[in-house]
C-alpha positions as CSV (number, residue, x, y, z in Angstrom):
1,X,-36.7,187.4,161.8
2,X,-33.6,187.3,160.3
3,X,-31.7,184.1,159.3
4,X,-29.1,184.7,161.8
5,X,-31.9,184.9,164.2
6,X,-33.1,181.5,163.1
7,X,-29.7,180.3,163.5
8,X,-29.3,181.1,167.4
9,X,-32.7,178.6,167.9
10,X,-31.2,175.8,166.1
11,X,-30.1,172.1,167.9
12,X,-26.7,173.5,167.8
13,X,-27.0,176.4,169.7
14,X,-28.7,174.2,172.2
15,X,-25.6,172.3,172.4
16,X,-24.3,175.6,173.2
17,X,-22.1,175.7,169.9
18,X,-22.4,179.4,168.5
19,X,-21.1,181.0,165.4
20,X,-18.9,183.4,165.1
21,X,-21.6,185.9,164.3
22,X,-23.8,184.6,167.3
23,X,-20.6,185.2,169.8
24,X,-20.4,188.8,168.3
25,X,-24.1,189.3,168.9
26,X,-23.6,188.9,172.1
27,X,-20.3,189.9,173.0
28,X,-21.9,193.5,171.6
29,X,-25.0,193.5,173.8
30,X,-22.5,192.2,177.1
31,X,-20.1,195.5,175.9
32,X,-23.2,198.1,176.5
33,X,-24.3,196.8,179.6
34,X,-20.7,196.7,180.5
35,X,-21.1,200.5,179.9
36,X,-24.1,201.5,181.9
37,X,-22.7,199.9,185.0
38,X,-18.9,201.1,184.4
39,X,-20.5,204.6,183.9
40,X,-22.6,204.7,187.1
41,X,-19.4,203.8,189.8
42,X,-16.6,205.4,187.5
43,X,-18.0,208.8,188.0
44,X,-18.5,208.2,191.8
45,X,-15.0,207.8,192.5
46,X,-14.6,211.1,190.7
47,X,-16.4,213.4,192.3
48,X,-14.6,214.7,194.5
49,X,-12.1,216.2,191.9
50,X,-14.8,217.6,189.6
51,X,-16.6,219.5,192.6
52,X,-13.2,220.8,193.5
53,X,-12.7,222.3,190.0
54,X,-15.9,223.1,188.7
55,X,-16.8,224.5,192.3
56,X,-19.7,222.1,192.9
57,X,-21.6,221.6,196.3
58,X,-21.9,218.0,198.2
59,X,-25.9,218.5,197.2
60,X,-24.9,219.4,193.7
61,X,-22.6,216.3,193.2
62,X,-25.2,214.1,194.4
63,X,-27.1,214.9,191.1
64,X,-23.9,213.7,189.1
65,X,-25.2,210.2,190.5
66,X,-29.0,211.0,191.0
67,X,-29.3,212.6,187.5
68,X,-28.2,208.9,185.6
69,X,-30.9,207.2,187.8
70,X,-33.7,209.6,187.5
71,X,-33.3,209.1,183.9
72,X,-32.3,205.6,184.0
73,X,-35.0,204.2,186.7
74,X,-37.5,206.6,185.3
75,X,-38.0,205.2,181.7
76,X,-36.7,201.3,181.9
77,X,-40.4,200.4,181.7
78,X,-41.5,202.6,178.6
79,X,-37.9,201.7,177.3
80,X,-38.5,197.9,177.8
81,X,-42.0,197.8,176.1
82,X,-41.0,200.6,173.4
83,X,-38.8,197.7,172.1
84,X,-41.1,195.4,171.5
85,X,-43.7,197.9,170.3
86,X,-40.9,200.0,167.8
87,X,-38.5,197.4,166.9
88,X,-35.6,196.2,169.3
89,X,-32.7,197.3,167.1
90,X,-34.1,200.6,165.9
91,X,-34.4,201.3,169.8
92,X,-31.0,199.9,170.3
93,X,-29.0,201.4,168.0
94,X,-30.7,204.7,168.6
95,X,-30.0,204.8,172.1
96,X,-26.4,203.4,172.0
97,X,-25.8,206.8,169.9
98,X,-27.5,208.9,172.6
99,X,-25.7,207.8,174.8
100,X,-22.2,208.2,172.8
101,X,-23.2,211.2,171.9
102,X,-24.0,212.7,175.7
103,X,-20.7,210.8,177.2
104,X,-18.9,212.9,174.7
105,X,-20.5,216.3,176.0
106,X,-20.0,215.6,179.2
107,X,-16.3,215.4,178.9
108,X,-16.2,219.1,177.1
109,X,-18.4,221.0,179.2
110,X,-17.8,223.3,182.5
111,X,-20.6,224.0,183.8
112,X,-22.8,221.8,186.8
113,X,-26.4,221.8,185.7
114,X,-25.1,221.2,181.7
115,X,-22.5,218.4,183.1
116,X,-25.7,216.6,185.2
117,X,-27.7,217.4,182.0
118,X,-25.3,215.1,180.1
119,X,-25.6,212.8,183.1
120,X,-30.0,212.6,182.5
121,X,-29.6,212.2,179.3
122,X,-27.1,209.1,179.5
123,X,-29.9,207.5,181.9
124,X,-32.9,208.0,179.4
125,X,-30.4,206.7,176.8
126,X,-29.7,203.5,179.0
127,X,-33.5,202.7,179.8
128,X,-33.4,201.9,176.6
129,X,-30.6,199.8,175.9
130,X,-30.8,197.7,179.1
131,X,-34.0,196.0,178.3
132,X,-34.1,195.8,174.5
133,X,-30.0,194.3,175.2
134,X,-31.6,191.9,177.1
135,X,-35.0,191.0,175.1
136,X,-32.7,190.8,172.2
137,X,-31.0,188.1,173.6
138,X,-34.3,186.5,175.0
139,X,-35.8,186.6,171.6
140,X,-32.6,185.2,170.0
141,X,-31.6,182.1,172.1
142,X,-34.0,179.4,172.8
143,X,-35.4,178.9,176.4
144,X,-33.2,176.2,177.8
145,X,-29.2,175.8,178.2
146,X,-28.4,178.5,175.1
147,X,-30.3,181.2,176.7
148,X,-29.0,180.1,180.1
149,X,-25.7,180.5,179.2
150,X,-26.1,183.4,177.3
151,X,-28.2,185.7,180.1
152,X,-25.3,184.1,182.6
153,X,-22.4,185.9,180.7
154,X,-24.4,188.8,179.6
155,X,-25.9,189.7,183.9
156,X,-21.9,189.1,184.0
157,X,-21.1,191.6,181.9
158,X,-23.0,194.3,183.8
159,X,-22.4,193.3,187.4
160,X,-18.3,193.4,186.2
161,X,-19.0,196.9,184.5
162,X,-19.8,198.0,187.9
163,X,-17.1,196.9,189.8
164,X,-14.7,197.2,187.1
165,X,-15.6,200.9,187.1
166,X,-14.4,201.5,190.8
167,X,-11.0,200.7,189.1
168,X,-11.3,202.4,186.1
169,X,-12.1,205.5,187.7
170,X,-9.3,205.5,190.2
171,X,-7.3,205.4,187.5
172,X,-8.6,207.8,185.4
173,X,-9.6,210.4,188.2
174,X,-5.5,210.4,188.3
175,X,-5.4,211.8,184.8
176,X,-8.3,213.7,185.2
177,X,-12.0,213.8,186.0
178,X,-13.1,214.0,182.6
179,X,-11.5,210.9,181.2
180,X,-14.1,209.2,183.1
181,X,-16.5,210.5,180.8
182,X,-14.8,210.5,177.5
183,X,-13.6,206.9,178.2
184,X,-17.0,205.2,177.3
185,X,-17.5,207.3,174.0
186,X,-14.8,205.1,171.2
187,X,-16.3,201.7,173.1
188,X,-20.1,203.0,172.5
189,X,-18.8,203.7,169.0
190,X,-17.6,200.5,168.0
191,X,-20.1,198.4,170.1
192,X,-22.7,200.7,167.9
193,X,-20.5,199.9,164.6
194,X,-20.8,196.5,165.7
195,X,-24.6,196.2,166.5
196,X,-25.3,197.9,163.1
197,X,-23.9,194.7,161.5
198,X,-24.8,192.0,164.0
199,X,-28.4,192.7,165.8
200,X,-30.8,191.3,163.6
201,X,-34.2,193.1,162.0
202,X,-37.1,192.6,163.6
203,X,-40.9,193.7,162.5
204,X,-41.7,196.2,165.2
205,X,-45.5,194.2,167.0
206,X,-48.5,196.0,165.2
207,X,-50.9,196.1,168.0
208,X,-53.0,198.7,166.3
209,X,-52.1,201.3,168.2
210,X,-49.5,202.7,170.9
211,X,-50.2,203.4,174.5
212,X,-49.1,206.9,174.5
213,X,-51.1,208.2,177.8
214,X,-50.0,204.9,179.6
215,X,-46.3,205.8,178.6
216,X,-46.7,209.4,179.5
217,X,-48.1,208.5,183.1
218,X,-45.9,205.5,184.1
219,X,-42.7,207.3,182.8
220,X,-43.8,210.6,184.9
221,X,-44.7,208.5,188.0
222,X,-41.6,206.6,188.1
223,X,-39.1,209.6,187.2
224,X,-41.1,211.7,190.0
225,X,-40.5,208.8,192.2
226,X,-37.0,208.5,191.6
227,X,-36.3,212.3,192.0
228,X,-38.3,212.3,195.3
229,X,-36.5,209.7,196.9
230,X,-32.8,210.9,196.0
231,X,-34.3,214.3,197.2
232,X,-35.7,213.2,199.9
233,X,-32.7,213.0,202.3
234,X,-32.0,216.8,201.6
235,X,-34.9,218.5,201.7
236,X,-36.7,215.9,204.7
237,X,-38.6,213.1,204.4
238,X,-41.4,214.9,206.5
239,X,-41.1,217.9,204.0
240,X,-44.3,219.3,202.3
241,X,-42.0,219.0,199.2
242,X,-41.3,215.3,199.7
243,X,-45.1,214.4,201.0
244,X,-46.4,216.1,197.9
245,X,-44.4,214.4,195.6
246,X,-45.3,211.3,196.6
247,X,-49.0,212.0,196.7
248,X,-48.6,213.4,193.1
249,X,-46.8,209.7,192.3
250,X,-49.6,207.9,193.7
251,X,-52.0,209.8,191.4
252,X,-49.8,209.3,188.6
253,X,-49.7,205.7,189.5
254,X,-53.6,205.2,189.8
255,X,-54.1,206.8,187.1
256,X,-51.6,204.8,185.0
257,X,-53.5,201.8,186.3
258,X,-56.7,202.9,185.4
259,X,-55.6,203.4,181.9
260,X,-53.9,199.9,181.3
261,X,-57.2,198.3,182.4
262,X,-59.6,200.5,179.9
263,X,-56.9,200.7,177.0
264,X,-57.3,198.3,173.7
265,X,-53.6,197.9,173.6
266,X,-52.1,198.9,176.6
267,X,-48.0,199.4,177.6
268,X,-48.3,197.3,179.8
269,X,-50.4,194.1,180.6
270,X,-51.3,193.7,183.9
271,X,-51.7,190.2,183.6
272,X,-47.6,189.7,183.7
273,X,-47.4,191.1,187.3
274,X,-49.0,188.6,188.4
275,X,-46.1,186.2,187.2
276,X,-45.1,185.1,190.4
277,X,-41.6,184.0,189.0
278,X,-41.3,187.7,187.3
279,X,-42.2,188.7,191.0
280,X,-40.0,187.1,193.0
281,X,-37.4,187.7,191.1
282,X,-38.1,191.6,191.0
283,X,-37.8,190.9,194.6
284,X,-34.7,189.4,194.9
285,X,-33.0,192.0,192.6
286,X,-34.0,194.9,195.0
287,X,-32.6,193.2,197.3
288,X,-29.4,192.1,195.6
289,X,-28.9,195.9,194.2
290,X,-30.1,197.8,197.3
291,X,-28.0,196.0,200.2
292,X,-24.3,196.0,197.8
293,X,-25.1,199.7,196.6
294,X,-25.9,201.1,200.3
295,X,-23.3,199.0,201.7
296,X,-20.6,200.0,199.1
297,X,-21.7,203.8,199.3
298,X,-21.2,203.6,203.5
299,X,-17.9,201.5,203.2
300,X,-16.4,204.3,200.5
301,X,-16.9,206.9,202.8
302,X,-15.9,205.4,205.8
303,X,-12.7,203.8,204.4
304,X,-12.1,207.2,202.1
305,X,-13.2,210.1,204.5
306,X,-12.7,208.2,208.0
307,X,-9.4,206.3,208.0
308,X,-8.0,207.8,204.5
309,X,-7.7,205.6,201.9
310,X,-7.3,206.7,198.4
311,X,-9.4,205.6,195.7
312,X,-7.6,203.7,193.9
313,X,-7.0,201.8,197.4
314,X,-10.3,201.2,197.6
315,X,-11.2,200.5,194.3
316,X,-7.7,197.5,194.7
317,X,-9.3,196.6,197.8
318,X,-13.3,195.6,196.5
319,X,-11.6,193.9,193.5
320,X,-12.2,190.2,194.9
321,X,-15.8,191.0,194.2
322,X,-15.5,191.8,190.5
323,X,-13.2,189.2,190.0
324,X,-15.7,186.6,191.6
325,X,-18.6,188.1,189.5
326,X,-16.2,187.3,186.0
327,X,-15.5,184.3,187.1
328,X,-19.1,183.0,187.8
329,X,-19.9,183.5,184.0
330,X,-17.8,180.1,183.5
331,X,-20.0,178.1,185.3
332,X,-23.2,180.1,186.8
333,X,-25.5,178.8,183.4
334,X,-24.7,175.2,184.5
335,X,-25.5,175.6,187.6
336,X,-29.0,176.6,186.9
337,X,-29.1,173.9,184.2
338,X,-28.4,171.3,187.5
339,X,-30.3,173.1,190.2
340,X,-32.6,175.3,188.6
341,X,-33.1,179.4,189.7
342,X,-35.1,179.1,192.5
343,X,-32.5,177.3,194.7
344,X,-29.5,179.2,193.1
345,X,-30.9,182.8,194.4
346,X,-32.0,181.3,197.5
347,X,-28.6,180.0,199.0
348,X,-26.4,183.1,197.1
349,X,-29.0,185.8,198.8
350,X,-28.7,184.1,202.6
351,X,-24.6,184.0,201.8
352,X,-24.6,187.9,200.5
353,X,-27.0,188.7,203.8
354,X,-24.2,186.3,205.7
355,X,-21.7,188.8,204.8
356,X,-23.3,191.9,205.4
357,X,-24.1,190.5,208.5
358,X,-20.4,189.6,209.8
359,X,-18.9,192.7,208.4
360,X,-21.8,194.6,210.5
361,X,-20.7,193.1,213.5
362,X,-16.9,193.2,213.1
363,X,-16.2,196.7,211.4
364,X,-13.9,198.8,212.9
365,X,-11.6,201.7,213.3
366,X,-8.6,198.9,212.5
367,X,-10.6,196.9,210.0
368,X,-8.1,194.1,209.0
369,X,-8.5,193.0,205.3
370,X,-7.3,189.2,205.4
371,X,-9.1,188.7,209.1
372,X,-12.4,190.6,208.4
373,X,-12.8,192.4,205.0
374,X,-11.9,189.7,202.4
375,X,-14.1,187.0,204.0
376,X,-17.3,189.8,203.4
377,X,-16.0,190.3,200.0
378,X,-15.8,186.9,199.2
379,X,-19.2,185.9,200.6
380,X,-20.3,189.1,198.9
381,X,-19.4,188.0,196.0
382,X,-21.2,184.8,196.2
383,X,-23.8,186.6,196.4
384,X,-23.6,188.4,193.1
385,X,-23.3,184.9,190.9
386,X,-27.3,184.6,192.1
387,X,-27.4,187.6,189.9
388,X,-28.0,185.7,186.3
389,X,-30.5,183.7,187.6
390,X,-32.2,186.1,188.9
391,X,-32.8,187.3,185.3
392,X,-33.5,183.8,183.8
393,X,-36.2,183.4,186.3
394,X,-37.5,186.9,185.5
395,X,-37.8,186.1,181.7
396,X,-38.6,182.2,181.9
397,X,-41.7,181.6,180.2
398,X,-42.4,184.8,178.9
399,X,-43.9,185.1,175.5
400,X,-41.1,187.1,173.2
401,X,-43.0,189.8,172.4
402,X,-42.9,190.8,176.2
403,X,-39.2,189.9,177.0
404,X,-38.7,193.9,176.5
405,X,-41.3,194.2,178.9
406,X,-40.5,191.9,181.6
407,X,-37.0,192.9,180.7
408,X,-38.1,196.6,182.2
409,X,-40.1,195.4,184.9
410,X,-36.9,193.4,186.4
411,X,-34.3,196.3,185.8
412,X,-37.0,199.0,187.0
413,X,-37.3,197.2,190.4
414,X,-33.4,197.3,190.3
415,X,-33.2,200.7,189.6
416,X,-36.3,202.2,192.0
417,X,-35.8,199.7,194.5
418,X,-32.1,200.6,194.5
419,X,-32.4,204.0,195.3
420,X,-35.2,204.1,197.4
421,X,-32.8,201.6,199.5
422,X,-29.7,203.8,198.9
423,X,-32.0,207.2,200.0
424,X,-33.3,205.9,203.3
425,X,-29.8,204.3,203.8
426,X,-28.1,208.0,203.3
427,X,-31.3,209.7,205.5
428,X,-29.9,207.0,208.4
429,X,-26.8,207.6,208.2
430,X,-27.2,211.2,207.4
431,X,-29.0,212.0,211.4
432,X,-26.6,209.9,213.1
433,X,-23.3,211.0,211.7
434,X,-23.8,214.2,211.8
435,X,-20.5,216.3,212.2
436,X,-18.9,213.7,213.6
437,X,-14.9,213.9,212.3
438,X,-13.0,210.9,214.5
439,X,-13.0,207.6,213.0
440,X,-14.9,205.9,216.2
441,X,-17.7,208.5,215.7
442,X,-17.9,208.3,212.5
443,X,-18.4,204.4,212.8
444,X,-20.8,204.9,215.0
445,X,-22.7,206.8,212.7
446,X,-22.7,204.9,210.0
447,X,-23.4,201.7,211.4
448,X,-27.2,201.9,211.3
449,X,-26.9,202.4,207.8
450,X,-24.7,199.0,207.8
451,X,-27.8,197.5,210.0
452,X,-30.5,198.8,207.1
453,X,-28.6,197.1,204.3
454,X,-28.0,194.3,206.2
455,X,-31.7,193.9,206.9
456,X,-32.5,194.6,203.3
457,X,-30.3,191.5,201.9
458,X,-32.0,189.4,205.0
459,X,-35.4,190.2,204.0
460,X,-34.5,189.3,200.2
461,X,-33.2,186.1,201.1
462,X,-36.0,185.1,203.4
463,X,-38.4,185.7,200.1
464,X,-36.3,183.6,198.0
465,X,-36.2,180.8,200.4
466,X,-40.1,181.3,201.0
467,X,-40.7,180.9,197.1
468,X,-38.6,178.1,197.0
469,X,-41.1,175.8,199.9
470,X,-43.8,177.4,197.9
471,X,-42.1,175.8,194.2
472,X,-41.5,172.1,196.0
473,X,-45.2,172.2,197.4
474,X,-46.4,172.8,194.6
475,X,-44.2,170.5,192.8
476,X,-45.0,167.7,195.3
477,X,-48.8,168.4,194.8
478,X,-48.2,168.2,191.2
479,X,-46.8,165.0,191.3
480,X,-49.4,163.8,193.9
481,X,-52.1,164.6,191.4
482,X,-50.1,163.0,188.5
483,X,-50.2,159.5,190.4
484,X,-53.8,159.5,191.3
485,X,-54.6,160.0,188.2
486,X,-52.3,157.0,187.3
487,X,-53.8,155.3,189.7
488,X,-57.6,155.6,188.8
489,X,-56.7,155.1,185.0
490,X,-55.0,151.3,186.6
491,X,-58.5,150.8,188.1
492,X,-60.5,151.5,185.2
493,X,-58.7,149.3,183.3
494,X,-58.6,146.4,185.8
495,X,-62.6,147.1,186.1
């Protein structure tokens, strides 16, 4: 490790004083994350204007989204442990370029299947830097306040990106469609510039060998799950399409399995699954990402298609909840230094499902935004502050050479979990809206979709508060134990 690395572990950076250098560090990884969540909502707002000009069908647009998760969800796990295995900032810097490089294309091309190429290819390029951005920081600042504070701003970073990017692309859909992709390209090149100088070398983890046939099978099963979930809606769930696909994932799944448990050196190890922490949190975070991206997805079409709003309306009009998610990085590390993650998720997830929950039950063909839709935004938004504990929970305890890999097991849940909550959300409110045109109709059909979210976030928040009573038993037991044992040592020494 480099002597900058050694630096970020030193009593200083526990006192949360950083270099210069250590600032830019991270500053660089919060920039790319930035990216990958600016880059999945900018281009939704621009869809309709590049199916109008490059002639695209609803189904085809749809891949302008699906494409970046197939690739994205699809490889976070290989990506995750490929950093440990390969090096973190070979992998990083390598796939920071792919995905300048693809950004770029997309902007020049004309053609749908090249410009949802482009869109694949910035996914696989993000699986990578997601999870070796974060493992770099988790092998780079000590356990404790320094890392708290520096997964705080960096989960910050990303959850902004996305909201920012329903702004950005209002915007820049008024220029034109294809700023929205050549807008990332000069930030990916200086954040690259940047990481050249400031990630540090690492010794890639000589295990003796890499898990090649445990890469190939988990990366097939999960990008074969991805695609047949955001095909699912389309082509029926019932489908002999869909129902194959998801036998072949299964297969691919057991066999994966099989492998990992035979294998010298495998991808992954089992064992960390069974980290109930890493589990929970996985938990959390499909709930978390699933609920806000089904219910963002219904309110943008209702608000857009059903009563007319414009985008950049829209995008002015969710603004509270990026603003809520910036500000949180001021004070979202102490709050887990006081209370700990466990109790943070738990009351921000039954807030967020509070939301959900009053905006289900109030929408309407008059929505008022002071009376009904800035209280959900705000409580919303509480919601998202949870969000950087969720990842300290994820990667406390952890040995650092398998941050990368608990790294992609968290973002993989976020990414599946996600979609496959965004494709049964769509499928809903696909068979009850129908063809319906008037804005009372077309409430009506979407509102079961509302319910799904809803019950999504409720569920979430129901296991965080579960694994919280399960942390104080414990912790009561523990300290139960503690003072027997104080107890008979008093005894023995009176006898």
């Amino acid at each position: 490790m480099s002597s900058t690395a050694a630096s970020l572990h030193s009593p200083a950076t526990n006192a949360i004083r950083w270099s210069r250098r250590t600032w830019g560090l991270l500053i660089t990884l919060c920039v790319v994350l930035f990216l990958d969540g600016l880059d999945v909502s900018m281009i939704g707002v621009a869809l309709p204007s590049i199916g109008a000009e490059l002639d695209l069908t609803t189904s085809s647009l749809q891949w302008l989204i699906s494409g970046y998760v197939l690739g994205y969800g699809g490889l976070l796990l290989v990506g995750g442990r490929t950093a440990d295995l390969l090096g973190r900032r070979r992998v990083f810097l390598i796939a920071l370029a792919v995905f300048a490089a693809a950004s770029l294309l997309g902007g020049l091309v004309s053609s749908g299947p090249l410009l949802i190429a482009t869109r694949f290819i910035k996914g696989l390029a993000a699986a990578f830097t997601a999870p070796t951005g974060l493992s770099i920081i988790t092998t780079n600042f000590a356990e404790g306040p320094a890392r708290n504070k520096a997964l705080s701003i960096y989960t910050v970073f990303g959850a902004g990106g996305y909201s920012s990017g329903l702004l950005f692309g209002g915007l820049m859909t008024g220029v034109g469609w294809r700023w929205t992709f050549l807008l990332p390209v000069p930030i990916a090149l200086l954040a690259l510039a940047a990481a050249w100088v400031l990630v540090p070398r690492d010794e890639p983890v000589d295990e003796g060998g890499h898990d090649l046939l445990g890469a190939l099978s988990s990366g097939a099963a999960m990008l074969l799950l991805v695609y047949t979930v955001v095909s699912a809606p389309e082509v029926g769930w019932a489908s002999a399409r869909t129902v194959v696909s998801f036998v072949g994932v299964a297969v691919l799944l057991a066999a994966f399995l099989t492998i990992e448990r035979r294998i010298a050196h495998p991808l992954v190890r089992l064992g960390i699954l069974r980290k109930a922490t890493l589990v929970r949190a996985s938990l959390a975070i499909v709930a978390v990402g699933g609920s806000y991206f089904s219910w963002q997805f219904i309110v943008t079409l209702f608000l857009q298609d059903g009563l007319g709003w414009t985008p950049l309306e829209l995008a002015l009009a969710l603004l509270p909840i990026g603003l809520m998610v910036a500000l949180s990085a001021v004070f979202s590390d102490k709050l887990v230094d006081r209370f700990g993650t466990g109790p943070i998720i738990a009351v921000t997830l039954a807030v967020m499902a509070v939301g959900y929950l009053l905006f289900t039950i109030g929408l309407d063909t008059t929505p008022s935004y002071l009376g009904m839709l800035l209280p959900t935004l705000i409580l919303i938004g509480i919601g998202w502050v949870g969000f950087p504990a969720i990842n300290i929970q994820a990667t406390s305890g952890i040995d650092d050479d398998e941050q990368g890999l608990a790294a992609g097991v968290l973002q993989t849940s976020m990414q599946v979990g996600a979609a496959i909550v965004l494709a049964v959300t769509t499928a809903i409110i696909a068979s009850n809206a129908g063809s319906a045109t008037s804005p009372a109709a077309v409430l009506d059909g979407f509102r079961p979709g509302l319910v799904f979210a809803t019950a999504v976030s409720v569920a979430g928040a129901l296991v965080a508060i579960g694994g919280l009573v399960l942390e104080r038993r414990a912790a009561g037991r523990g300290r139960d134990d503690e003072g027997a044992a104080e107890v008979e040592t008093e005894l023995a020494g009176a006898a």
